[in-house]
N, CA and C atoms as an extended XYZ file, in Angstrom:
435
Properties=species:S:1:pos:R:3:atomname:S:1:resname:S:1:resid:I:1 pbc="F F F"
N        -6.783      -43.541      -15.371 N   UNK     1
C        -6.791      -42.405      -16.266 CA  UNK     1
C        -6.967      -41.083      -15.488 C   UNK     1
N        -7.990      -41.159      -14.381 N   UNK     2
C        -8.223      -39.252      -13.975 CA  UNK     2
C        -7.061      -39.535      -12.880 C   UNK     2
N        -6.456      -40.522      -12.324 N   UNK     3
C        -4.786      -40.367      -11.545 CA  UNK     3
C        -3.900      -39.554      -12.058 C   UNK     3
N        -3.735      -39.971      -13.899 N   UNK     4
C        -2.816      -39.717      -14.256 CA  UNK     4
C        -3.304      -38.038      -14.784 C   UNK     4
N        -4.078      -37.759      -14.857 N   UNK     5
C        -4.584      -36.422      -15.169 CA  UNK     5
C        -4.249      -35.102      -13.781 C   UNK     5
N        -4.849      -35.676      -12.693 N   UNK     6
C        -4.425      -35.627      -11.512 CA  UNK     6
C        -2.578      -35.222      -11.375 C   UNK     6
N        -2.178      -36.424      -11.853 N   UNK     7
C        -0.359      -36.029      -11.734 CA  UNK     7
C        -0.228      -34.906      -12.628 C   UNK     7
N        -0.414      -35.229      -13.623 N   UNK     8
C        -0.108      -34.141      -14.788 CA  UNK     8
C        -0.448      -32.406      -14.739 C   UNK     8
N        -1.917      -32.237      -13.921 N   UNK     9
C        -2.058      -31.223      -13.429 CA  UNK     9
C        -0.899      -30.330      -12.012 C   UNK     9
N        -1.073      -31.602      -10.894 N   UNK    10
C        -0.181      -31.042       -9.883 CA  UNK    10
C         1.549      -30.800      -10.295 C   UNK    10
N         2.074      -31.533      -11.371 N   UNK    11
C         3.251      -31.097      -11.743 CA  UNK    11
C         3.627      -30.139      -13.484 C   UNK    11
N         2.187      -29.351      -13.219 N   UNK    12
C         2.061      -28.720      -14.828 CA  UNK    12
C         2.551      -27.355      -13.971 C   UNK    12
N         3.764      -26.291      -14.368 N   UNK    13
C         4.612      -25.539      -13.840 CA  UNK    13
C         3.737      -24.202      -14.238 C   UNK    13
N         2.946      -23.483      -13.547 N   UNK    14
C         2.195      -22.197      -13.407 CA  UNK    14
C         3.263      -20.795      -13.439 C   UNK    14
N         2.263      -20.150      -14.411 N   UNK    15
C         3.594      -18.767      -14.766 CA  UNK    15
C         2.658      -17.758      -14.428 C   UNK    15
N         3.243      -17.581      -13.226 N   UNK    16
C         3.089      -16.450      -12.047 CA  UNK    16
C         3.765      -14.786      -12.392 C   UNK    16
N         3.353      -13.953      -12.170 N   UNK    17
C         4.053      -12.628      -11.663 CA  UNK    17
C         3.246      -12.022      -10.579 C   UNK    17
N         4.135      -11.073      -10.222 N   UNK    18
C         3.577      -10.193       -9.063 CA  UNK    18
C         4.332       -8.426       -9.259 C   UNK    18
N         3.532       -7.926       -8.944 N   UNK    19
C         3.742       -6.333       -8.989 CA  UNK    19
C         3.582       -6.088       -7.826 C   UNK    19
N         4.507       -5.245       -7.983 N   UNK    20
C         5.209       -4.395       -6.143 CA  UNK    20
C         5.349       -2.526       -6.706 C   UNK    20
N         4.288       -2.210       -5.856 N   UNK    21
C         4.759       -0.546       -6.035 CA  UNK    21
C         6.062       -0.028       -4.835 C   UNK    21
N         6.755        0.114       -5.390 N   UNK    22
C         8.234        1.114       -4.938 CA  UNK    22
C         7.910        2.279       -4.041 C   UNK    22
N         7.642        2.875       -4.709 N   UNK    23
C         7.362        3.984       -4.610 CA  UNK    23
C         7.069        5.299       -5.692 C   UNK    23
N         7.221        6.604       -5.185 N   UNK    24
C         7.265        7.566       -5.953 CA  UNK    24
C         8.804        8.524       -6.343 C   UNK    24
N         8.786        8.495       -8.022 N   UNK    25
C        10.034        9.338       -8.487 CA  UNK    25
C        10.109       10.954       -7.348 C   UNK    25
N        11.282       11.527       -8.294 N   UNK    26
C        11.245       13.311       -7.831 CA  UNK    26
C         9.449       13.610       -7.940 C   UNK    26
N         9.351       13.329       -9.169 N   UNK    27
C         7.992       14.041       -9.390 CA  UNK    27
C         6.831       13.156       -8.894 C   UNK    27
N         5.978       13.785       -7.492 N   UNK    28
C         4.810       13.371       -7.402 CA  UNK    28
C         4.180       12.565       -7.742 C   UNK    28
N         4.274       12.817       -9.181 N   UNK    29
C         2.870       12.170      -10.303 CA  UNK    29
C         3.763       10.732      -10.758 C   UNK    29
N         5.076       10.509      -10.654 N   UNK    30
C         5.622        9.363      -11.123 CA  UNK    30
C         5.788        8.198       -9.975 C   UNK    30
N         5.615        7.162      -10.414 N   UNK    31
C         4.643        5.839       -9.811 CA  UNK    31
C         6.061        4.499       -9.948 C   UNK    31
N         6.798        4.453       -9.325 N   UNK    32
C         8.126        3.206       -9.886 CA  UNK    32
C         7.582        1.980       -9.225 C   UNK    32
N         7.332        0.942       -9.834 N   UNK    33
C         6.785       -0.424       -9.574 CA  UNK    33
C         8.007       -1.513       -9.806 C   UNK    33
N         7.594       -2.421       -9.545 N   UNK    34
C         8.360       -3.655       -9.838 CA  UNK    34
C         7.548       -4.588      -10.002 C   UNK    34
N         8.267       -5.645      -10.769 N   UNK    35
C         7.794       -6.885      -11.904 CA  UNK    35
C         8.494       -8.136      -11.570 C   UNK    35
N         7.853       -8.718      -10.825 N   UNK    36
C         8.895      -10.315      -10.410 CA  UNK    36
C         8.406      -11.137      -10.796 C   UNK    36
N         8.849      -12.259      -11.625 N   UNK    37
C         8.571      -13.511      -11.986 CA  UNK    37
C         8.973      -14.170      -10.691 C   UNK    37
N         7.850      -15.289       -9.943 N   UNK    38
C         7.619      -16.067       -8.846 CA  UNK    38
C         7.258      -16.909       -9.120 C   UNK    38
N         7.316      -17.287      -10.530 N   UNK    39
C         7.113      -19.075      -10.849 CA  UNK    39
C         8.021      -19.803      -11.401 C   UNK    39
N         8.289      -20.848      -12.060 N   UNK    40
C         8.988      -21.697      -12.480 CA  UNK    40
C         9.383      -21.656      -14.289 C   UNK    40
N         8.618      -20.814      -14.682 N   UNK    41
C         8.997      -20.470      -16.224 CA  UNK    41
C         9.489      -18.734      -16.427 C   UNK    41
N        10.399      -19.073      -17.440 N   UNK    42
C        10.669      -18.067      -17.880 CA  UNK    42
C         9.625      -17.174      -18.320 C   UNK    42
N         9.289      -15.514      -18.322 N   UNK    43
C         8.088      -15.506      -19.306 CA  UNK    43
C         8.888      -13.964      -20.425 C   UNK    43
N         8.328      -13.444      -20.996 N   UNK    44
C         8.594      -12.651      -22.255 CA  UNK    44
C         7.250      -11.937      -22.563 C   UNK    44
N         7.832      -10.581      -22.728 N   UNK    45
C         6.901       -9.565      -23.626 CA  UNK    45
C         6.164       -9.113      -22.230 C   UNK    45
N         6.355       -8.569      -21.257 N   UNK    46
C         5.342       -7.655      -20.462 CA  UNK    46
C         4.648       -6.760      -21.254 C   UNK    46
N         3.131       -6.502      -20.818 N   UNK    47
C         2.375       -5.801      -21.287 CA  UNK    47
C         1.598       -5.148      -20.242 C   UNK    47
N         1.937       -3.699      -19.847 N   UNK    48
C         1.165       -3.330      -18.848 CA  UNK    48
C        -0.049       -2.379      -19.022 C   UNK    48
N        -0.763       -2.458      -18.338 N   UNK    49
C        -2.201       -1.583      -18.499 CA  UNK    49
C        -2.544       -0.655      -17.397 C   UNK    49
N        -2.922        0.776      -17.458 N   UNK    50
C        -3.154        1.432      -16.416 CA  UNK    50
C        -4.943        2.227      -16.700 C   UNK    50
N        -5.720        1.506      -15.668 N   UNK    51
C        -6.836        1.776      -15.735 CA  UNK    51
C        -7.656        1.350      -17.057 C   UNK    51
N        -7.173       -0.004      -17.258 N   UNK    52
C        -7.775       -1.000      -18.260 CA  UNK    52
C        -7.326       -0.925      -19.776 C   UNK    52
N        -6.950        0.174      -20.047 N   UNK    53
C        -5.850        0.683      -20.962 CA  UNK    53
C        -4.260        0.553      -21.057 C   UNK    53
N        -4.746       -0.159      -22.285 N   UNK    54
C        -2.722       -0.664      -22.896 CA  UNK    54
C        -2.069        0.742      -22.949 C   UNK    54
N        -0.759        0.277      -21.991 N   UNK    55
C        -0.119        1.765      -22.053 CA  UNK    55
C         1.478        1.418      -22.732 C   UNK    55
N         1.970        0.123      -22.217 N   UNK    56
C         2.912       -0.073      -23.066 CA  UNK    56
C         3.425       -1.664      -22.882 C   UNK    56
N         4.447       -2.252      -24.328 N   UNK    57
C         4.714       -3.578      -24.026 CA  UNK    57
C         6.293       -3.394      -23.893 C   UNK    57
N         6.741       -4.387      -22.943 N   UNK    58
C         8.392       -4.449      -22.493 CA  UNK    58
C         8.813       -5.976      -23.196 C   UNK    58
N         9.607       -6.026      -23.948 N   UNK    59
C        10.243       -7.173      -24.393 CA  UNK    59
C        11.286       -7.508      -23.704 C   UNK    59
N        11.085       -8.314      -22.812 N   UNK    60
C        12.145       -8.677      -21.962 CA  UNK    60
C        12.344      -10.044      -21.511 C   UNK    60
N        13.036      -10.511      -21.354 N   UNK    61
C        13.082      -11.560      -20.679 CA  UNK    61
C        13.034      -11.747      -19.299 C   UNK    61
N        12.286      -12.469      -18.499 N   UNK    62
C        12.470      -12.644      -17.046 CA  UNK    62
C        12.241      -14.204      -16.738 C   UNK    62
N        13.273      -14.333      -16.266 N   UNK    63
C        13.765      -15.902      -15.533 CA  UNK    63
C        13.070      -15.429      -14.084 C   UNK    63
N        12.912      -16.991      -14.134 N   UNK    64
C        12.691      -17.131      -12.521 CA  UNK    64
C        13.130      -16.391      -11.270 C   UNK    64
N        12.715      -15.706      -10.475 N   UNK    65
C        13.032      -15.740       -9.183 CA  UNK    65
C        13.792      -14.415       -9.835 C   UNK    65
N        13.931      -12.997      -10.497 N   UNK    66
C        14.371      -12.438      -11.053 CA  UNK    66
C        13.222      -11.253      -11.130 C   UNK    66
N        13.457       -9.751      -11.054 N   UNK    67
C        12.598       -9.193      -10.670 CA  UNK    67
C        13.279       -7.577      -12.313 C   UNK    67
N        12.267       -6.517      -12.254 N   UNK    68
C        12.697       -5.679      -13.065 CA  UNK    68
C        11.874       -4.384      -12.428 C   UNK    68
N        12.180       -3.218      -12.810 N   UNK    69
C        11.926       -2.247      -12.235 CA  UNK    69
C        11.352       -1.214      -13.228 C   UNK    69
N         9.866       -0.591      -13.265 N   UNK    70
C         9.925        0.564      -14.293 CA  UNK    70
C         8.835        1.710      -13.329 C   UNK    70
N         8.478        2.242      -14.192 N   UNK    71
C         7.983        3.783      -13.941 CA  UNK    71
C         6.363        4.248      -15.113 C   UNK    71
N         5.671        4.916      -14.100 N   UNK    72
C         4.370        5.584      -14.985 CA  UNK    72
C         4.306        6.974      -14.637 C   UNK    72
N         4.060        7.955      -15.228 N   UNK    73
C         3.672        9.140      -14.678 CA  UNK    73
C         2.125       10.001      -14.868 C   UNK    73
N         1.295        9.617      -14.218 N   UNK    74
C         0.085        8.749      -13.750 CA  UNK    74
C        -0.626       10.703      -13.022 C   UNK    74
N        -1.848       10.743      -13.219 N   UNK    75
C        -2.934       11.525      -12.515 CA  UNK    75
C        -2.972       11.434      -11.611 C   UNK    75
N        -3.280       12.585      -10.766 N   UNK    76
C        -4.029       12.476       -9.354 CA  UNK    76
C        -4.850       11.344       -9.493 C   UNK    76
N        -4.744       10.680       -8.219 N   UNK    77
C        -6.209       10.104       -8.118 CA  UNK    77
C        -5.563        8.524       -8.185 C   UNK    77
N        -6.887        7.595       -7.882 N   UNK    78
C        -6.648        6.225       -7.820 CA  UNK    78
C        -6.841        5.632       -9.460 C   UNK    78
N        -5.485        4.242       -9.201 N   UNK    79
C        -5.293        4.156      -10.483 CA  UNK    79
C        -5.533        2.223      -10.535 C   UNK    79
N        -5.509        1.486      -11.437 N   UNK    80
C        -5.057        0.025      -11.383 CA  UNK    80
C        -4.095       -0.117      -12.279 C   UNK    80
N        -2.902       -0.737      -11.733 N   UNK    81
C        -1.750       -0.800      -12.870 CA  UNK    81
C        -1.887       -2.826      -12.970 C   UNK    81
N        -1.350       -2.889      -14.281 N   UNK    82
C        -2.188       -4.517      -14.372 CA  UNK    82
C        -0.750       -4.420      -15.470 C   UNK    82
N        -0.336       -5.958      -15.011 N   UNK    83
C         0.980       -6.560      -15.807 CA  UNK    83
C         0.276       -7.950      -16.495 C   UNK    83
N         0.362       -8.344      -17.931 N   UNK    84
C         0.112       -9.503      -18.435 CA  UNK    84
C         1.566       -9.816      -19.136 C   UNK    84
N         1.215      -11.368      -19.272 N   UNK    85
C         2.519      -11.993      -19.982 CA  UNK    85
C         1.830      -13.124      -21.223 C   UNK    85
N         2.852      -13.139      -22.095 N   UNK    86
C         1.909      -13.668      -23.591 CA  UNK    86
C         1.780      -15.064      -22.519 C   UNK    86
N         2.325      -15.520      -21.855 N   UNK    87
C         2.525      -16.964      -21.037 CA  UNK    87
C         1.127      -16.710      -20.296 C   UNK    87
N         0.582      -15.727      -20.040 N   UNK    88
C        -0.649      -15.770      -19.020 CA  UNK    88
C        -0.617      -15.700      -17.737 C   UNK    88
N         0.531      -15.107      -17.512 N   UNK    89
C         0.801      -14.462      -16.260 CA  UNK    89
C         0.264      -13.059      -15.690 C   UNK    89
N        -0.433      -12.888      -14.680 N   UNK    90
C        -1.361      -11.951      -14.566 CA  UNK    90
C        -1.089      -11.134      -13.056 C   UNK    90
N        -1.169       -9.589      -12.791 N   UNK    91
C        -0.646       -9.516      -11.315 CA  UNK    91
C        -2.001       -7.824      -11.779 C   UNK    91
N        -2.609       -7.352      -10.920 N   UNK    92
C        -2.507       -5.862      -10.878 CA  UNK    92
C        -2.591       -5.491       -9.421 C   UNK    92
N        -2.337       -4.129       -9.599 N   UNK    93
C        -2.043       -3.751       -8.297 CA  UNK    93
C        -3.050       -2.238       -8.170 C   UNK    93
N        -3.121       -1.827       -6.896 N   UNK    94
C        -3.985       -0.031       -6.870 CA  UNK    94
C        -2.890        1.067       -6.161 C   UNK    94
N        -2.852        2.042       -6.884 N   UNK    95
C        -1.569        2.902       -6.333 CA  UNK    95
C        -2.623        4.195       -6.601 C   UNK    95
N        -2.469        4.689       -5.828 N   UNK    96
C        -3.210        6.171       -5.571 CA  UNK    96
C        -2.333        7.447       -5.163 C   UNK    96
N        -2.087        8.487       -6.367 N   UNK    97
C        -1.581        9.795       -6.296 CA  UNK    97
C        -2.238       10.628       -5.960 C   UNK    97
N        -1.161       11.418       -4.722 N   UNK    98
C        -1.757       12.324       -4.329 CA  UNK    98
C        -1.798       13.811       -5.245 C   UNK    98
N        -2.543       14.472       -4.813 N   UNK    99
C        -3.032       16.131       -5.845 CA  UNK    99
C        -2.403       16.909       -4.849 C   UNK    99
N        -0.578       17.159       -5.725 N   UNK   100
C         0.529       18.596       -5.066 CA  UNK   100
C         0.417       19.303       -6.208 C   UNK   100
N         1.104       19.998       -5.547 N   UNK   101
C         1.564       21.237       -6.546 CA  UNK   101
C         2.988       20.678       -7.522 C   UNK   101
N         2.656       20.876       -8.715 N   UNK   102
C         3.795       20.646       -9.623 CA  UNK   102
C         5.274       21.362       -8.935 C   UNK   102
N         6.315       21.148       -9.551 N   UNK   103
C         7.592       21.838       -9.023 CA  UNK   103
C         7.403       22.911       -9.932 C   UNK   103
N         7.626       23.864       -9.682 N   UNK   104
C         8.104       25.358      -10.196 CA  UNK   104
C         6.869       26.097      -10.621 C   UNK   104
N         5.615       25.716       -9.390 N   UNK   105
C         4.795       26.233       -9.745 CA  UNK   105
C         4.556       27.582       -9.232 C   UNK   105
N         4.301       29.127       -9.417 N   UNK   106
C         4.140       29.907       -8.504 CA  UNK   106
C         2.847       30.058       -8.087 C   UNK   106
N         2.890       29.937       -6.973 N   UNK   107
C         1.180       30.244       -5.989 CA  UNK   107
C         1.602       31.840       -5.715 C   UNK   107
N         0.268       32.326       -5.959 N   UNK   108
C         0.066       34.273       -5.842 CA  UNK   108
C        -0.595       34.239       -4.402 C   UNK   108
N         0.591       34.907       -3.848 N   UNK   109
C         0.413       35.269       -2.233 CA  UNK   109
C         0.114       36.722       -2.099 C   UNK   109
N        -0.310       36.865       -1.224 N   UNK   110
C        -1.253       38.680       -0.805 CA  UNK   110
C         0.215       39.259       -0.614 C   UNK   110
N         0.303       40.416       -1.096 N   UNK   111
C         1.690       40.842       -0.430 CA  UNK   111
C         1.709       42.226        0.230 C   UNK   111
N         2.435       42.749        0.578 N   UNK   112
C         2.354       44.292        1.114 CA  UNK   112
C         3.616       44.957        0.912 C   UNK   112
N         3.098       46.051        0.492 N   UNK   113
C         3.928       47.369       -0.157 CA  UNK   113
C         5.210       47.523        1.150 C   UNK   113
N         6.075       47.371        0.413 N   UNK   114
C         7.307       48.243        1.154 CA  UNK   114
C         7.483       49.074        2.068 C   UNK   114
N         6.460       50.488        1.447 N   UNK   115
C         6.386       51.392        2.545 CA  UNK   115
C         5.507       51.215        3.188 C   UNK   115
N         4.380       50.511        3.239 N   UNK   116
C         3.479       49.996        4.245 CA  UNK   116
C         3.973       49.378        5.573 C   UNK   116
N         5.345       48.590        5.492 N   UNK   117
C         5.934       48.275        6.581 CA  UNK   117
C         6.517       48.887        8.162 C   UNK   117
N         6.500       48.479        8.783 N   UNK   118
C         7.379       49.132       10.315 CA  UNK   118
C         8.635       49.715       10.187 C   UNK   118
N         9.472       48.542        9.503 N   UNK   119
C        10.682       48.320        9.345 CA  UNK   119
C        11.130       49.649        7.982 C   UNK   119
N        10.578       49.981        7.210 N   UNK   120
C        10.663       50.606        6.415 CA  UNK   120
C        11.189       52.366        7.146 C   UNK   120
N         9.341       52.730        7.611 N   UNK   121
C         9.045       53.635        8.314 CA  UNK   121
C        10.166       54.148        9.469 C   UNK   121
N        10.540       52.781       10.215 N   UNK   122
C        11.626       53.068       11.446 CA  UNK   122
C        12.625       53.560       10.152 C   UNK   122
N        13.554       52.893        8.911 N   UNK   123
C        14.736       53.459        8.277 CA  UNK   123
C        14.382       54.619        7.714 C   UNK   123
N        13.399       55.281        7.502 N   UNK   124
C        13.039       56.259        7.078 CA  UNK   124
C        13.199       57.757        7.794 C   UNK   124
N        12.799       57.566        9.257 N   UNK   125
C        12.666       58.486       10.248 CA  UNK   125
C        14.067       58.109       10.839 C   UNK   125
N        14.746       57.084       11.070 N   UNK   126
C        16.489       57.337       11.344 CA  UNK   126
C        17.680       57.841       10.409 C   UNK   126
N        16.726       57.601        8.945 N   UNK   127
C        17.674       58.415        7.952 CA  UNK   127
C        17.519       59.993        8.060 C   UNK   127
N        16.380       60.732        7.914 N   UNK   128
C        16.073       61.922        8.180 CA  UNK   128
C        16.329       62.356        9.283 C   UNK   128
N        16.567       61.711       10.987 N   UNK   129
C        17.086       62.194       12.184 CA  UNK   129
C        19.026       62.065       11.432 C   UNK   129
N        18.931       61.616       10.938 N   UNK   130
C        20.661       61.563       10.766 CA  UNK   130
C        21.230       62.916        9.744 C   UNK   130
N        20.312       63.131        8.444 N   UNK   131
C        20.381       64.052        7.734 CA  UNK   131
C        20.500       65.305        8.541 C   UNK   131
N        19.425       65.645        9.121 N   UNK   132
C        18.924       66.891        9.819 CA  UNK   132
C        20.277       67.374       10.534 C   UNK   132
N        20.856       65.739       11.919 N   UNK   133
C        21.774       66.247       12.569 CA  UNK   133
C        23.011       66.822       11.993 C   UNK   133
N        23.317       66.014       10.802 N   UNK   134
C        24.702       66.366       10.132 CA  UNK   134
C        24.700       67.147        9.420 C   UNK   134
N        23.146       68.281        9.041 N   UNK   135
C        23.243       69.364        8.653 CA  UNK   135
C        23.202       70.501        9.689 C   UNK   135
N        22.604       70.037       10.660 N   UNK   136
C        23.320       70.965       12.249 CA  UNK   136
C        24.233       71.354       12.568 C   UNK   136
N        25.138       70.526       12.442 N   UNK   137
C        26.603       70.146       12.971 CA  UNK   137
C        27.253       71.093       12.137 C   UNK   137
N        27.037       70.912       10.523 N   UNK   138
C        27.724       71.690        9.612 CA  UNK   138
C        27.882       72.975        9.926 C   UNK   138
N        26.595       73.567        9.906 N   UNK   139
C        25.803       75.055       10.404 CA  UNK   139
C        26.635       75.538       11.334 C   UNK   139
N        26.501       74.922       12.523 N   UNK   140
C        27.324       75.351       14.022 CA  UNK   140
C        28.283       75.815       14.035 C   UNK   140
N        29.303       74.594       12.853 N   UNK   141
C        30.743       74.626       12.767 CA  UNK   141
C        30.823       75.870       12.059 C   UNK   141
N        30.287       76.507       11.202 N   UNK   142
C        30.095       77.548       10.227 CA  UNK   142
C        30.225       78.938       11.272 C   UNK   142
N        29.536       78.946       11.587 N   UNK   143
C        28.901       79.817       12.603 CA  UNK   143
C        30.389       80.228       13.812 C   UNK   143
N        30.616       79.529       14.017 N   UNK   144
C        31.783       79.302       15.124 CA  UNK   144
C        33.290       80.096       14.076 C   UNK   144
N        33.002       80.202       12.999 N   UNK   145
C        34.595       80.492       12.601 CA  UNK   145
C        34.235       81.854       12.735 C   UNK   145
């Protein structure tokens, strides 16, 4: 009797997953994982959790040896992303975002006035040496008839 319990256990087919973080979307804050079934049963209905909290369920099917791909867009900071299956398939993983600057954010930089510049000052004093001369020139020519 515990032989045959024995067999029945070592050939009772375990429903496995595993979570793989990808990487990160355009945006920083977005987290793309992957979902592989690595056991021998089909399983159905992913349910994932981020920081112990149900965040959403995927009705899907996944066969064996067959993998799927999704996305969170997740806080600074360290997170646990956790995959269950109604089958009892269990994986979580720790993915930690870093704290950037959003896209199109403007940061207020010190700036300096226009005419405060070198470059300004130098076009300033070569415009007025140019004025002056070509009102010289005029004069002279005047003068001369």
């Amino acid at each position: 009797m515990i032989l045959l319990l024995f067999l029945t256990a070592a050939y009772a087919e375990e429903n496995q997953v595993r979570l793989g973080h990808v990487g990160y979307g355009t945006d920083p804050t977005q987290v793309k994982i992957s979902v592989h079934n690595i056991g021998d049963n089909t399983l159905n209905a992913l349910m994932f959790y981020v920081d112990g909290e149900f965040v959403r369920a995927r009705d899907t099917i996944l066969e064996p040896n067959k993998g799927i791909g999704t996305s969170f867009n997740l806080e600074p900071g360290d997170h646990l992303i956790e995959v269950r299956t109604s089958e009892g398939a269990y994986d979580s993983l720790q993915v930690t975002v870093s704290p950037v600057a959003q896209k199109g954010t403007i940061t207020q930089q010190e700036g300096i006035a226009l005419t405060d510049t070198i470059a300004f000052k130098v076009v300033i004093i070569f415009a007025i040496i140019t004025v002056v001369g070509i009102w010289l020139s005029m004069k002279k020519s005047r003068l001369d008839l």
